[in-house]
N, C-alpha and C positions, 0 to 999 in steps of 0.2 A: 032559823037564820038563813036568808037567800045568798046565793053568790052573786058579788058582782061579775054585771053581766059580762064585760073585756074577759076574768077570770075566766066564764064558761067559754068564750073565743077561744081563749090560747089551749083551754084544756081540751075542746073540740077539735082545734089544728093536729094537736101533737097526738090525737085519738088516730085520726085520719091518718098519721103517719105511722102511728103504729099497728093498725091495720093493714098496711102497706108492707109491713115488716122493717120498719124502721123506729129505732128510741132516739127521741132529740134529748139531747141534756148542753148544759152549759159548759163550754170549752175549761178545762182545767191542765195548770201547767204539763201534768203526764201526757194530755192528748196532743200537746204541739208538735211533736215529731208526724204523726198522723195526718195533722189539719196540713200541713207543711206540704205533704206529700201529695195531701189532696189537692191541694189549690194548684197543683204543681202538676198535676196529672189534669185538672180540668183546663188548662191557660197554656201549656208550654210544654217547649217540645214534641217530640216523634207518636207519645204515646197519645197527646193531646188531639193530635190531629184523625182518632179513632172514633171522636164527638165532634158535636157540631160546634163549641161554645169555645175553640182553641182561638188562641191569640198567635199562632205559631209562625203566621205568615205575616203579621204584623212587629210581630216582636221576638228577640231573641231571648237568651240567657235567663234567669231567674225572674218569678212574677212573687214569689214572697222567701223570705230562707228562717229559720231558727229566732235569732236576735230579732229580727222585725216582726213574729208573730208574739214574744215576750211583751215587746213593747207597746204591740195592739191588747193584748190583755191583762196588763200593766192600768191600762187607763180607767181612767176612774168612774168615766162618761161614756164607757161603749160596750157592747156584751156580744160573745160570739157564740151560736148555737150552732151545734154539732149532731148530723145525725151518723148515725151506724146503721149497719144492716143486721140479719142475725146470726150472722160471722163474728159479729164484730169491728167490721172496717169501716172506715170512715167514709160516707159514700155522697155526704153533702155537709155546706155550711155556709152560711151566714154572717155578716157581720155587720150589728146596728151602734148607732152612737144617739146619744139622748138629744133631744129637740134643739133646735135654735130659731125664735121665733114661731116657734110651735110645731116645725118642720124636721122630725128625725132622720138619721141619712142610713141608708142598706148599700152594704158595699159588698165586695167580696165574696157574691152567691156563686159557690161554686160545685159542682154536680160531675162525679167521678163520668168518665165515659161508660165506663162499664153501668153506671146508673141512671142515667140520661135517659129520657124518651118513657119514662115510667110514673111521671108524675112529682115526681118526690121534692124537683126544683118549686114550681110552683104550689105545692101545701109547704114547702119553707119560707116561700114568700110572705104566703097566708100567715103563718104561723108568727112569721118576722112580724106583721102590719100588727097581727092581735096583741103581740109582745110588747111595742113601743107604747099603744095606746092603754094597754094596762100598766105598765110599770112608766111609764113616763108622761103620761097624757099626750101622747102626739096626737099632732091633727091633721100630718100632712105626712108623707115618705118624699124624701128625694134622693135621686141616686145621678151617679154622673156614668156615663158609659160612653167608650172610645167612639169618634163619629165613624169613622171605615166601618163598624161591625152592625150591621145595616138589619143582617137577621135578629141580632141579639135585641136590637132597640123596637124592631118588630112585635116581639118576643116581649117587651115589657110595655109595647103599646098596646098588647090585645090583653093584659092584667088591667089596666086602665092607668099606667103611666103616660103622661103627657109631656114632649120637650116646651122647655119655659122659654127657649131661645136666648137662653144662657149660656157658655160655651167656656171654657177653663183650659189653659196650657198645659200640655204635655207635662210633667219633669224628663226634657231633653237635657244627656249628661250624666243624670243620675241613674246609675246600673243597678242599684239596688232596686228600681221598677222595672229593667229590663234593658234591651239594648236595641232601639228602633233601626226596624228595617226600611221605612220609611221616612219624609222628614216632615208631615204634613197632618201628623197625627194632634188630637185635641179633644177635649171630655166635652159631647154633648149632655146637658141636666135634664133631665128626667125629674116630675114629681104627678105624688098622687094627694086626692085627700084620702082621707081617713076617716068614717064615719061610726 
């Protein structure tokens, strides 16, 4: 019996990263205190700004807390992979939701500073893209990323993300995504296909 070939993808990703000295598994309620910390060390705040990938000068106060990573893994339609290092710390992750029009969405890549610059963000990308397409049939990724953050959309333009000139409002107001420093912020889209 052959494997399907997506299966040999995602098993080749997550090889790749543990070569790396990294295990991806799927987020479970125990690891949310972790992811929490992560996402939080990668996007915001003093520590944030020790990576290239901080929201710090854009955005103040919290980028995820407790209750809202429950409720992101809560859903029924989305899966969040988690990698660790061989500490055990949480030092990347991910977060995909199932297609819509055949188009799955990657949110919430986030890559500790201390992990950064190692590779490890994009084989989670890779490992994200193989993921959807095997458990979901995707055919496309899109993702939305703040327009100010110029390096970051860089950064998913050399993956072979494309903006669709698509563009999506802030949630100005709402604290639970943070407290903008600015007033002119707005999600440029991003998508790839999937082959």
């Amino acid at each position: 019996m052959t494997a399907h070939p997506s299966a040999t993808m995602v098993d080749a990703h997550r090889q790749k990263l543990r070569e790396a000295g990294f295990e991806v598994a799927e987020l479970s309620p125990a690891d949310i205190p972790d992811y929490v910390q992560l996402v939080s060390s990668a996007y915001r705040g003093e520590g944030s700004k020790q990576g290239w990938t901080t929201e710090a000068d854009l955005l103040g106060g919290q980028r995820l807390d407790g209750p809202m990573a429950e409720e992101m893994l809560a859903e029924a339609d989305s899966q969040i992979l988690l990698a660790r290092d061989g500490q055990g710390r949480a030092v990347a992750s991910v977060y995909v939701r199932e297609p819509d029009d055949g188009a799955a969405y990657l949110g919430v890549l986030a890559v500790s500073p201390l992990g950064q610059g190692k590779g490890v963000g994009s084989a989670l990308i890779g490992l994200a893209e193989a993921w959807v397409t095997e458990h979901w049939s995707a055919t496309a990724m899109r993702m939305s990323v703040i327009n100010k953050r110029d390096e970051l959309i860089a950064y998913y333009e050399r993956r072979g993300y494309v903006r669709t000139g698509e563009v999506e409002p802030f949630p100005y107001g709402d604290e639970r995504f943070g407290q903008p420093k600015v007033d002119d912020l707005e999600f440029v889209l991003l998508s790839k296909p999937l082959s």
